[in-house]
C-alpha positions in Angstrom: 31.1 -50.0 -22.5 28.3 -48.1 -23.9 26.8 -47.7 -20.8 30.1 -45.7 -19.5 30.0 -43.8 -23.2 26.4 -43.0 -22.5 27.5 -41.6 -18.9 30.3 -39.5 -20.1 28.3 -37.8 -23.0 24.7 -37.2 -20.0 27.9 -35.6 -17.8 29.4 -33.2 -21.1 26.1 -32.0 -21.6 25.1 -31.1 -17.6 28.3 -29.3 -17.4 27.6 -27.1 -20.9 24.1 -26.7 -19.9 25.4 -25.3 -16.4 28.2 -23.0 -18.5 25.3 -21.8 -20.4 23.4 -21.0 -17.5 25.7 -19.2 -15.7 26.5 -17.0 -18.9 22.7 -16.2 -19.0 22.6 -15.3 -15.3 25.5 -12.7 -16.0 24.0 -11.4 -18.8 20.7 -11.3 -16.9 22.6 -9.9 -13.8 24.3 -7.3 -16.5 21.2 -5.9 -17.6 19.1 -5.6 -15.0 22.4 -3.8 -13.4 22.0 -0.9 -16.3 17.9 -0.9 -16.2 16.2 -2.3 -13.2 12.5 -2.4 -14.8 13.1 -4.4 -17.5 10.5 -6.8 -18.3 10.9 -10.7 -19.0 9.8 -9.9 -22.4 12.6 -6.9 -22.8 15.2 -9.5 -21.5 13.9 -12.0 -23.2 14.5 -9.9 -26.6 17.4 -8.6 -25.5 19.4 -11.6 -24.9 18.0 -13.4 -28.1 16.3 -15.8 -25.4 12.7 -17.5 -24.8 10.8 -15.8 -22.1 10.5 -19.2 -20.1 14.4 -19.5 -20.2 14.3 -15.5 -18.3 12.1 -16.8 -16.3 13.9 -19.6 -15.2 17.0 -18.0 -14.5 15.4 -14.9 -13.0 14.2 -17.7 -10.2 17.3 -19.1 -9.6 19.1 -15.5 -9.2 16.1 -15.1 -6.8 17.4 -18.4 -5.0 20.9 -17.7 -5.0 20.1 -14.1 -2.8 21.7 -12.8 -6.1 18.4 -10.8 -7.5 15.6 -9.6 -5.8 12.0 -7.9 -6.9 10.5 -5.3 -4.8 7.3 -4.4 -5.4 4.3 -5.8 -7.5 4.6 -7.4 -11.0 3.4 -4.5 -12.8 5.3 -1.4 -11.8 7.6 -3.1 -10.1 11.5 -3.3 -10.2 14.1 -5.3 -10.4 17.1 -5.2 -7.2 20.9 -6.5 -8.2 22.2 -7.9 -5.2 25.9 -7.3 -4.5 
């Protein structure tokens, strides 16, 4: 019984942390949309989230084909991918 309660509440939270995670990608996906140079710290700031948490989303957009960085880290920009 508590092993089934246990399983239920691991599978809540997978599913909110995934909501949350899409919400951030849009919001991520949003912003760069409106300025493409942004900087991890700028979104970080923006958003009202931790740098590590851009960053991890910003890899997964890279992943999904959704986002894309052309040229170098510094003076680089930031490609929305439709």
């Amino acid at each position: 019984m508590l092993q089934a309660l246990h399983d239920a509440m691991r599978e809540a939270l997978t599913k909110t942390s995934e909501k949350v995670s899409e919400k951030t990608s849009e919001k991520i996906i949003n912003a760069l949309d409106h300025n493409h140079v942004m900087t991890i710290a700028e979104l970080a700031k923006t958003l009202g989230l931790s740098t590590r948490s851009i960053e991890r989303n910003l890899q997964k957009l890279q992943k999904e084909g959704r986002l894309r960085r052309i040229g170098p880290q510094k003076g680089g920009y930031w490609e929305v991918v439709q």
